[in-house]
N, C-alpha and C positions, 0 to 999 in steps of 0.2 A: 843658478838656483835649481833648473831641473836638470842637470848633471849631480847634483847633492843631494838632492832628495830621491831620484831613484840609482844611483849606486848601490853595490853588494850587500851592506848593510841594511840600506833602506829593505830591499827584495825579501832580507831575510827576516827580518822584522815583519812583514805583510805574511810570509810562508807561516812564522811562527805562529804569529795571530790566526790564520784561518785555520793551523794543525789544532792549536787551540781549543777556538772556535767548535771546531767539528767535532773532538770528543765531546762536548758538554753534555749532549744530547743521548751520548752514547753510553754516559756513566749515569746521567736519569735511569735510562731502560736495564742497564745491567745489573745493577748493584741495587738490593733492598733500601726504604725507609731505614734512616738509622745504622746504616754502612756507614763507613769513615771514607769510603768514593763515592758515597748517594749524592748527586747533583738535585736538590728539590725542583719540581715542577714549577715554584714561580720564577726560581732562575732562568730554566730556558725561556719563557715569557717576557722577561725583563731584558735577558740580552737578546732576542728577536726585536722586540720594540725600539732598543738603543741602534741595531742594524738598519732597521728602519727610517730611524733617524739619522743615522750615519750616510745613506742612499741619498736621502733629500739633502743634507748637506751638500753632499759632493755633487751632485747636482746645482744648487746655489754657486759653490766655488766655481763650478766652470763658466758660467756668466759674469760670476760679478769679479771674481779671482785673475780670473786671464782674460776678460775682454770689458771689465771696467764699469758694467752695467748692474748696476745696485737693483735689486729687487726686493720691495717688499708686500711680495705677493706671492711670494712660491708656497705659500699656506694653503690659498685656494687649489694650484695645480694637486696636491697632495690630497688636499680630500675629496675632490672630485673622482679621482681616481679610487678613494676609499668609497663613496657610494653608486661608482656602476660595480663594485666587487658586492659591497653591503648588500644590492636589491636580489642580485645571484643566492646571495647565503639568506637572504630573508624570503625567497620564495622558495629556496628548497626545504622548507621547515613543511611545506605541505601543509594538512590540515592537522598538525599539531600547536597549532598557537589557541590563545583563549578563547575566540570567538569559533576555532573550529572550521575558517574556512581556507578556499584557495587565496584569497586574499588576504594580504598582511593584516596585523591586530588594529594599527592605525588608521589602515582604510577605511575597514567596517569601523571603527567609532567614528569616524568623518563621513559614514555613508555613501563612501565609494563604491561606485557596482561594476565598474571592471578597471582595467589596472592602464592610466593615461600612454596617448601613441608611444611617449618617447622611453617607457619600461618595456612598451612588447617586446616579444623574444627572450628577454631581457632572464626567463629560464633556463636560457640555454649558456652554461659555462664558457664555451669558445666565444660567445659573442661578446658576452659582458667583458672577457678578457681584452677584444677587439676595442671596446669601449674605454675600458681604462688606459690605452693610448691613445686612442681617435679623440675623443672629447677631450683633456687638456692640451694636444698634440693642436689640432685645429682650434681653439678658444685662442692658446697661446699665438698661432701662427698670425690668427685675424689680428686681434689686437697689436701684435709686435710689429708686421707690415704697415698698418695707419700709423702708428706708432715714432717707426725708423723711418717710413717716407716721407712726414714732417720732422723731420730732427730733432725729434724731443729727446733731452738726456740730461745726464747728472739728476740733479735731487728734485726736477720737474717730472723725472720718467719714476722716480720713487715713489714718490705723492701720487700719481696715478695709478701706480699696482695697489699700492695701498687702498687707494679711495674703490678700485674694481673690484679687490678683494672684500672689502666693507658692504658695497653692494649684496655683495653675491649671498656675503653670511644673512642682512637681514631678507634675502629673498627665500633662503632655505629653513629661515626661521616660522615660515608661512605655514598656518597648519594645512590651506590649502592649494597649496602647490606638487603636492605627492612625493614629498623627500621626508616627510615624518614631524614635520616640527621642530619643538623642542627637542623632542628625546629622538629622534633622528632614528637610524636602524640599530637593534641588539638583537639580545634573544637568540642567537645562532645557533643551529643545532648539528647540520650537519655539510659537507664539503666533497663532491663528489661522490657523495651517498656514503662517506666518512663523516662517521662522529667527530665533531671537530674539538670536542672535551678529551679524547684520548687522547693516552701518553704518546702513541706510534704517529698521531696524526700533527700532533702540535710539533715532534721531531722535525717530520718532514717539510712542515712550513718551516721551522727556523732554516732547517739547512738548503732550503728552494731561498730562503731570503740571504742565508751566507753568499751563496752562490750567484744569485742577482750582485749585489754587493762589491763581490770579488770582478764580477764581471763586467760592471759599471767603472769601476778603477783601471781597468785594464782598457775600457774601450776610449776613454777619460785622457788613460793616459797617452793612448797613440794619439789622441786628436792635435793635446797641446804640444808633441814632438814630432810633427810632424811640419810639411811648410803653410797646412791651413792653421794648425795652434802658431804661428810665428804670424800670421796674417790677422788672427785674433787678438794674439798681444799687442800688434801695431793700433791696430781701432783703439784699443786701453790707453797705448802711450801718447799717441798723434795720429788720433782720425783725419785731421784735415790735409798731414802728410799723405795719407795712405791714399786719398782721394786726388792727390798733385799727383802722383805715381801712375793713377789708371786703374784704382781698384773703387769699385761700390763697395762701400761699408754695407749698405742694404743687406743685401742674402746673406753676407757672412753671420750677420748680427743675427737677423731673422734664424739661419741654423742651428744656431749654439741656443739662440732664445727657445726654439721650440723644444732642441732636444731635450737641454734642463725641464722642461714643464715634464716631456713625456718620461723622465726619470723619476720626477716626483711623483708623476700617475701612476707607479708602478711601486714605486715608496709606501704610497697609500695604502695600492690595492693588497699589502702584504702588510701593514698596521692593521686591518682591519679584522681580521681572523682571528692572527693573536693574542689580540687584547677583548674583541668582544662589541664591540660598539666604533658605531662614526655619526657622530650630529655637527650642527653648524661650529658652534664652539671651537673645533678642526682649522676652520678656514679665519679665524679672526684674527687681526691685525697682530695683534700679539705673539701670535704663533708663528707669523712671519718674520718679526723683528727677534725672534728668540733664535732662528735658524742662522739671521744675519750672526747671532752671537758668537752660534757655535762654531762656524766659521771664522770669524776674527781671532776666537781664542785658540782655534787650533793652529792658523796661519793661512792668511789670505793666498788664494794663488800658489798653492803648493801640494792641491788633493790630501796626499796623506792627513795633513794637517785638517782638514772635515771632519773627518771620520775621528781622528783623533780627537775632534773640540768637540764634536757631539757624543761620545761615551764621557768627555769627562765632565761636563757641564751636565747633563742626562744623571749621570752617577751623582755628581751632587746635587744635584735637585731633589734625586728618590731618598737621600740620607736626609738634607735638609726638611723637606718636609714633613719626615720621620720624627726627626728628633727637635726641630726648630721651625713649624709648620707656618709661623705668623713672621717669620726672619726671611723666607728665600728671596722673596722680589728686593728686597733689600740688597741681601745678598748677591743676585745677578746683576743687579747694579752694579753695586762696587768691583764685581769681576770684569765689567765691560769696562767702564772706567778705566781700572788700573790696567785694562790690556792694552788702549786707548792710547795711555800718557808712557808707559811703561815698556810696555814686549807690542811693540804697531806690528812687530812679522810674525806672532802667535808663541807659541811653544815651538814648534819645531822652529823658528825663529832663531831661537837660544842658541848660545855658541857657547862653549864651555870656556874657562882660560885654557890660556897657551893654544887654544887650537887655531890654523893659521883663518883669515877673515874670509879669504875668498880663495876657490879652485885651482890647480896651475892655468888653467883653461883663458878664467878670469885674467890671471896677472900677467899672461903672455899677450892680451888683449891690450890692457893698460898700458903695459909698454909701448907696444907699438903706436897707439895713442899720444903716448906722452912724446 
């Protein structure tokens, strides 16, 4: 499998997609309204956001894809990471918000008179950025160690992402706990003392998020070709072998569990600019079993196949709600289903006729087997 999925082809496919990718941005800014090369400004928005989700996917796949551990909690890593980025963009608003002060509009209507320990600093861009992988980085490590050193697994360690994740949302739902409530953080005005409305500025996030992205996939990819991604795949096929041999499953688990969160955090912290807002809504259950989605339908355990199920489940979502706004939960049903009973290895899955089943690699394997 991953001798076929990254082959010449596969590489050039990834090359085309980012050459792609990278103009988008660049025929926005060059070409007027109503050019026949004008890329409109909510396209780059939309494929930024799909990138986004494309991140946390592949993030997901490397846990549950190559070492078998289902998560349905990688919602929370992701918005957490979208509000240590949120409180950054909502204090740099200054005293342009409606109440006029240093403090967010939320506070002062809650009568907040300085800003609780765990936002101080929280001004300062390098830290918050510190923040969006320290805080799901550490959240995930604590819980996955309690976690992996009682042997919790399969659809019990599911049911507890879940039920943590549940938690968290109705915690952030609190008007006072200093995460905003309901309506959580918006309002953004500006990013590094950049308008974050501008065409030049919204560029540069998409392509700071390409670039995450591409970089994610590539770090992604040496792990599982490597002999710790071969040590990951054994925990998914036969933990209890890998433990008769001399290995703790523990750390390894624990590694992969953390890094995926601090991919998500980072997933987040680059949703949030784009699009404008992060409230609890971000971290709830739903959000994480839609990720599992997009994962299954692109192809469990094969990366590309992430990235690929969250642009095309994401893309139909934005049509379907479009034009069939009361159809999509329907709709995603019936798509998880028949990927379920139908295509269980995703799209990239698919094997065309006549093409042969398995690698030379594979059937010189076989042989000597047989």
């Amino acid at each position: 499998m991953t001798t076929s999925l990254f082959s010449r082809p596969a590489w050039c496919a990834v090359a085309g997609f980012t050459l792609l990718a990278a103009l988008l941005p660049a025929l926005n800014l060059a070409f007027p309204a109503g050019h026949a090369l004008h890329v409109p400004g909510y396209m780059i928005a939309l494929v930024g956001k799909f990138m986004c989700y494309a991140l946390a996917a592949l993030a997901l796949d490397l846990v549950w894809g190559y070492t078998g551990i289902l998560s349905l909690g990688h919602g929370l890593f992701f918005a957490l990471g979208g509000y240590a980025h949120g409180m950054y963009l909502m204090r740099a608003i200054g005293r342009e918000g409606v109440y006029q002060s240093t403090l967010p509009d939320f506070m002062v209507f809650l009568d907040w008179k300085e800003y609780p320990w765990y936002w101080a600093m929280t001004d300062s861009f390098w830290y918050c950025l510190a923040l969006v992988i320290l805080v799901p980085g550490v959240l995930a490590f604590v819980f996955g160690y309690f976690a992996f050193r009682s042997r919790i697994k399969g659809v019990y360690f599911s049911i507890i992402t879940q039920a943590l994740t549940y938690a968290a949302m109705l915690l952030f739902f609190r008007n006072d706990t200093g995460f905003g409530g309901n309506n959580g953080f918006t309002d953004f005005k500006r990013i590094l003392g950049y308008g974050i409305t501008a065409p030049g500025t919204k560029a540069v996030l998409y392509l700071v998020t390409l670039a995450c992205l591409l970089g994610a996939l590539l770090l992604c990819r040496w792990i599982v070709t490597t002999r710790l991604g071969r040590v990951l795949q054994a925990v998914r096929d036969s933990e209890s072998r890998l433990m008769f041999i001399g290995y703790n499953p523990l750390w390894f688990k624990l590694f992969v569990w953390t890094l995926s969160a601090i991919l998500c955090g980072i997933a987040g912290a680059l949703y949030v600019p784009q699009v404008g807002i992060i409230n609890p809504s971000e971290m709830s259950p739903a959000n994480s079993i839609e990720m599992v989605i997009w994962v299954a339908v692109g192809g469990r355990g094969t990366l590309l196949g992430a990235i690929l199920g969250a642009f095309t489940v994401n893309g139909l979502k934005s049509w379907f709600t479009a034009a069939f706004p009361d159809l999509w939960l329907f709709a995603l049903g019936m798509l998880f289903i028949l990927v379920t009973l139908l295509m269980q290895k995703g799209m990239l899955g698919l094997r065309l006729p006549g093409r042969r089943a398995a690698p030379k690699e594979e059937k010189k394997e076989l042989e000597k087997a047989a």
